[in-house]
DRENDO-1510 file (C-alpha; in Angstrom, 1 decimal, always signed):
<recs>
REC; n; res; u; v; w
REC; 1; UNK; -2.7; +12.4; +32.6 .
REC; 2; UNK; -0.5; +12.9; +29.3 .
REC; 3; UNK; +1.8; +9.9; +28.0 .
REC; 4; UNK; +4.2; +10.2; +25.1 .
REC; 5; UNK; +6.8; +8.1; +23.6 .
REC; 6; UNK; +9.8; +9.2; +21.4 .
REC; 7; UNK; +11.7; +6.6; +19.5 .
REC; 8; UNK; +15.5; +7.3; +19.2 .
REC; 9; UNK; +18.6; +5.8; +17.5 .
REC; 10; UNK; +21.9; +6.2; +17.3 .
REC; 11; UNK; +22.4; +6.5; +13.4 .
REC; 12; UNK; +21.5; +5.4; +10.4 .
REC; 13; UNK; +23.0; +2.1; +10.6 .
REC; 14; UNK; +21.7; +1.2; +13.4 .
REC; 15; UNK; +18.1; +2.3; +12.1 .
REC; 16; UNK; +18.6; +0.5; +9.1 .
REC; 17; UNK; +19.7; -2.9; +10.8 .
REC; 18; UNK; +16.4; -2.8; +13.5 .
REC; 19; UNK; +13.6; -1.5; +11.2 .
REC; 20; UNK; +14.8; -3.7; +7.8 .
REC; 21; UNK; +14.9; -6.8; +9.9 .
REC; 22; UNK; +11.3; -5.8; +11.0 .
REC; 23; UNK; +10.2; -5.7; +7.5 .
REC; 24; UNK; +7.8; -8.7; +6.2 .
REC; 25; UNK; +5.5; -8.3; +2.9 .
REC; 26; UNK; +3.8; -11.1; +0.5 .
REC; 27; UNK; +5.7; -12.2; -2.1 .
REC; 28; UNK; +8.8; -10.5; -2.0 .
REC; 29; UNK; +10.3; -13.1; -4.6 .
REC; 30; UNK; +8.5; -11.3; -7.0 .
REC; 31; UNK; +10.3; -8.3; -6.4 .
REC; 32; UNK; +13.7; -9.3; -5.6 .
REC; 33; UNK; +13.4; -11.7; -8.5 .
REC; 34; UNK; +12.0; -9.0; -11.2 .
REC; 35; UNK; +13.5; -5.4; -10.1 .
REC; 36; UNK; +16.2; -4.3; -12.0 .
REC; 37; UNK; +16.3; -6.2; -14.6 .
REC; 38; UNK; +14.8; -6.2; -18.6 .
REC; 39; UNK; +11.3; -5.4; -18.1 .
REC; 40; UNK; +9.0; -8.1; -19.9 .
REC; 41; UNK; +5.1; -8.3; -19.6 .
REC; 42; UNK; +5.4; -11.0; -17.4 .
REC; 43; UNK; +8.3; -9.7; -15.0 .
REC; 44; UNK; +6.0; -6.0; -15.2 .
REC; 45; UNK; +3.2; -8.1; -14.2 .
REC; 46; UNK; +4.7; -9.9; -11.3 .
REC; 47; UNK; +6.4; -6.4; -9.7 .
REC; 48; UNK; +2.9; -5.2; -10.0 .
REC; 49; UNK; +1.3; -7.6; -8.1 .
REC; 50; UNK; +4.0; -7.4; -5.6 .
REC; 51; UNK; +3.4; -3.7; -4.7 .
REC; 52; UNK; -0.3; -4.3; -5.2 .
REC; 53; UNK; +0.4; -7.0; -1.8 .
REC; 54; UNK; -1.7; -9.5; -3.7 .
REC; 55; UNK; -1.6; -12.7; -5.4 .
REC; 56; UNK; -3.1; -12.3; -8.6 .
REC; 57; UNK; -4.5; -7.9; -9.5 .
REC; 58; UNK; -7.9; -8.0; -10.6 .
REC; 59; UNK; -9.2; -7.8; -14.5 .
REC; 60; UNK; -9.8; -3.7; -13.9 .
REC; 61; UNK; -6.3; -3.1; -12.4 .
REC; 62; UNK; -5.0; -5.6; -14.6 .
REC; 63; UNK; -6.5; -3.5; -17.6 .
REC; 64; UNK; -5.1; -0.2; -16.0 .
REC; 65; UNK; -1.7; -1.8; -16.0 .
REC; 66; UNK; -1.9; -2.9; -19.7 .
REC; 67; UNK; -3.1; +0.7; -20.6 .
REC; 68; UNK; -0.5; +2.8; -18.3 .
REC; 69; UNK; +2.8; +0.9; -18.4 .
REC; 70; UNK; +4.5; -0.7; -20.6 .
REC; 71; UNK; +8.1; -2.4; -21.0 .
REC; 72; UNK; +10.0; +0.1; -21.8 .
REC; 73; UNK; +9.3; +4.0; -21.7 .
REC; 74; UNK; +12.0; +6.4; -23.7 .
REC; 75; UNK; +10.1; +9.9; -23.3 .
REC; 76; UNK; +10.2; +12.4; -20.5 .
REC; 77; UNK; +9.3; +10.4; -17.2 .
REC; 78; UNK; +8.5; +13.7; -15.2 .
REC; 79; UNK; +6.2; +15.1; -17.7 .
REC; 80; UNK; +4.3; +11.6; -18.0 .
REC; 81; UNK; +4.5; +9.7; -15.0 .
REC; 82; UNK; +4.9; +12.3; -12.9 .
REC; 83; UNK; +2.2; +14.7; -13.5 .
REC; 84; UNK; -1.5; +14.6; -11.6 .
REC; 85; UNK; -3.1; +15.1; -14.6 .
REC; 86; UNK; -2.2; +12.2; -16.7 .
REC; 87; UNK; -3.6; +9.0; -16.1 .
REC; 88; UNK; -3.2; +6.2; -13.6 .
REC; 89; UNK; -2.7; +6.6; -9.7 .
REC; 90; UNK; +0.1; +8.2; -8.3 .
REC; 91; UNK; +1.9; +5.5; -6.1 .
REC; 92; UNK; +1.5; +3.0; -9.2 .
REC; 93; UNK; +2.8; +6.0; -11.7 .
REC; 94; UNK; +5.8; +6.7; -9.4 .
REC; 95; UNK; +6.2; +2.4; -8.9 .
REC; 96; UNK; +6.4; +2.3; -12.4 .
REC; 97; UNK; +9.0; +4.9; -12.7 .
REC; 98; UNK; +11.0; +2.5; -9.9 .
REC; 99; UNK; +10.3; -0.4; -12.2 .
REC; 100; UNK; +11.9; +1.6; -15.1 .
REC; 101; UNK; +15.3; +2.8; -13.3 .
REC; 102; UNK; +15.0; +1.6; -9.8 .
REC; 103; UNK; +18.2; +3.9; -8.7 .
REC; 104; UNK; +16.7; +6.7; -9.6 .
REC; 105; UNK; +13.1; +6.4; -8.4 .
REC; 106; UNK; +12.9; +5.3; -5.1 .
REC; 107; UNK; +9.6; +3.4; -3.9 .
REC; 108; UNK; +7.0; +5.5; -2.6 .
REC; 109; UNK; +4.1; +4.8; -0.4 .
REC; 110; UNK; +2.2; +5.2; +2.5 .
REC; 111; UNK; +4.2; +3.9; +4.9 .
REC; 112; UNK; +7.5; +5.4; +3.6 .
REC; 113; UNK; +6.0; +8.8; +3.9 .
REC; 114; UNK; +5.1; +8.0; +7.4 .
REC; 115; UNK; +8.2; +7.2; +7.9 .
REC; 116; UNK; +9.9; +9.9; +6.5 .
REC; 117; UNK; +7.6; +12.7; +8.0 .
REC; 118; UNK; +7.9; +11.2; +11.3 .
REC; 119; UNK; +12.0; +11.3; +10.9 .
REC; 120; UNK; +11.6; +14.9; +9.5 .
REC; 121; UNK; +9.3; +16.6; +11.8 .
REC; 122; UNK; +8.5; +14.0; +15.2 .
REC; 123; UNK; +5.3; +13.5; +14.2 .
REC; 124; UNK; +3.2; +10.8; +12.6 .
REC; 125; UNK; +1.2; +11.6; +9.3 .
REC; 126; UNK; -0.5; +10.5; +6.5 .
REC; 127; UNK; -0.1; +10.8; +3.2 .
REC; 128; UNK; -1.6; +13.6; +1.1 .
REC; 129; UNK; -4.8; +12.7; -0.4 .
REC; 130; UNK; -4.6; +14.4; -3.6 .
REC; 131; UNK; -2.5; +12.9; -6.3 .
REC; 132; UNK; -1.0; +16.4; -7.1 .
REC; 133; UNK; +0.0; +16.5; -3.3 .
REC; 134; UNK; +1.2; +13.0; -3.8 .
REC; 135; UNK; +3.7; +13.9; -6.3 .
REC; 136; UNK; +5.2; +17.4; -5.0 .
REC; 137; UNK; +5.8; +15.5; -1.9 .
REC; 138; UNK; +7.6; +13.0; -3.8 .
REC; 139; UNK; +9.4; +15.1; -6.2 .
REC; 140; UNK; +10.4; +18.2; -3.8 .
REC; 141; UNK; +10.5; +16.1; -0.3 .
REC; 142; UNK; +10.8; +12.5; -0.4 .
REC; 143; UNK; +13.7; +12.1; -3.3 .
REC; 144; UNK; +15.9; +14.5; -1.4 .
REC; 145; UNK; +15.1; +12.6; +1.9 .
REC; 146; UNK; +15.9; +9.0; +0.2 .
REC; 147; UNK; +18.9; +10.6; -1.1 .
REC; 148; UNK; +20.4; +11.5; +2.5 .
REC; 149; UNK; +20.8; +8.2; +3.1 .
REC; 150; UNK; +23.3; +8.4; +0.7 .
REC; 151; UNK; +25.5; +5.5; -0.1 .
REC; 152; UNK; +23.6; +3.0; +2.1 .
REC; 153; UNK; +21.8; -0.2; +0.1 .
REC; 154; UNK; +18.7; +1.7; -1.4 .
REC; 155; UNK; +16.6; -1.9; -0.6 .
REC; 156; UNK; +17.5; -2.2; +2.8 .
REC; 157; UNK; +16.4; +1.5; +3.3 .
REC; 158; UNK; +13.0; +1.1; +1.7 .
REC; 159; UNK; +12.4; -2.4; +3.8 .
REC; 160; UNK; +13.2; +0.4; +6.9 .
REC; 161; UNK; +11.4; +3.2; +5.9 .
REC; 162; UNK; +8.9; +0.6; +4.8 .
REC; 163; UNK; +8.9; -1.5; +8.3 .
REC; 164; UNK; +9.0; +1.8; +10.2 .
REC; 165; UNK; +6.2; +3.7; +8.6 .
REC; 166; UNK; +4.0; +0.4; +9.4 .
REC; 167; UNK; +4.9; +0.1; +13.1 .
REC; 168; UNK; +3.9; +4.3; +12.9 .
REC; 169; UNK; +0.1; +4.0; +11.7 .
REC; 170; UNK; +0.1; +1.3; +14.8 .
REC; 171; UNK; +1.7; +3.4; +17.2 .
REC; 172; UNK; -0.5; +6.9; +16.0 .
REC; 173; UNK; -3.2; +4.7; +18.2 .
REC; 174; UNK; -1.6; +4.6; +21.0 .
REC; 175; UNK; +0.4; +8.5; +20.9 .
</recs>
């Protein structure tokens, strides 16, 4: 015996309203409180350990952050933060980015690419493993895809896409 589900709404709106209010993740304060404004070492810290989903980043990460990011970047973002071949991982390259101009570099992760694909295509995958995969999926799918949701609250669409992509690695069990 096959079963499948399919999980349909109306619009956008409506999407928006059910999957943001679904969203839950540690420390959010540290987001809300820290994004868009002057970056400082503490505020750079505190977003970091936000997306990290932990209280306090260990000395090695905590190193890699010192190293990688700093408060303010003024060169080409693309070329450094965007590129597989410089250092630092490619969801914390492309957070960083967000951290910088949070308008124009939308969040990326796992779940939001989840979330994305499964909107795209009706089917439920993972992320690409390699960072180079990591960021042509960002650059040539996922920033055209955030930007169709176009003057909608860019938070409330990550906490969604965010909320959405979650409930998707559960469901992938059960599809």
């Amino acid at each position: 015996m096959h079963l499948s589900f399919q999980i349909q709404f109306q619009d956008l709106p409506r999407f928006l309203d059910h999957w943001s209010s679904k969203y839950k993740y540690k420390s959010d304060e540290k987001y809300t409180d820290n994004i868009g404004s002057p970056l400082t070492e503490e505020s750079l810290r505190q977003l970091f350990e936000w997306k990290n989903g932990i209280e306090k980043i260990a000395g090695r990460k905590l190193l890699s952050i010192a190293e990688n990011y700093t408060t303010s970047f003024n060169d080409d973002p693309v070329t450094r933060y965007l590129n597989h071949k410089q250092s630092g991982s490619a969801i914390w390259n492309i957070f960083y980015l967000h951290c910088l101009s949070p308008r124009e570099w939308p969040i990326f992760d796992q779940h939001v690419f989840r979330a994305m694909r499964y909107m795209k295509t009706g089917k439920i995958e993972e992320i690409p493993r390699t960072s180079k995969r990591k960021y042509e999926t960002y650059q040539q799918e996922y920033i055209p895809f955030f930007k169709a949701f176009g003057g909608m609250e860019q938070r409330k669409v990550d906490m969604a896409l965010f909320a959405f992509g979650k409930f998707l690695k559960t469901a992938a069990k059960y599809a």
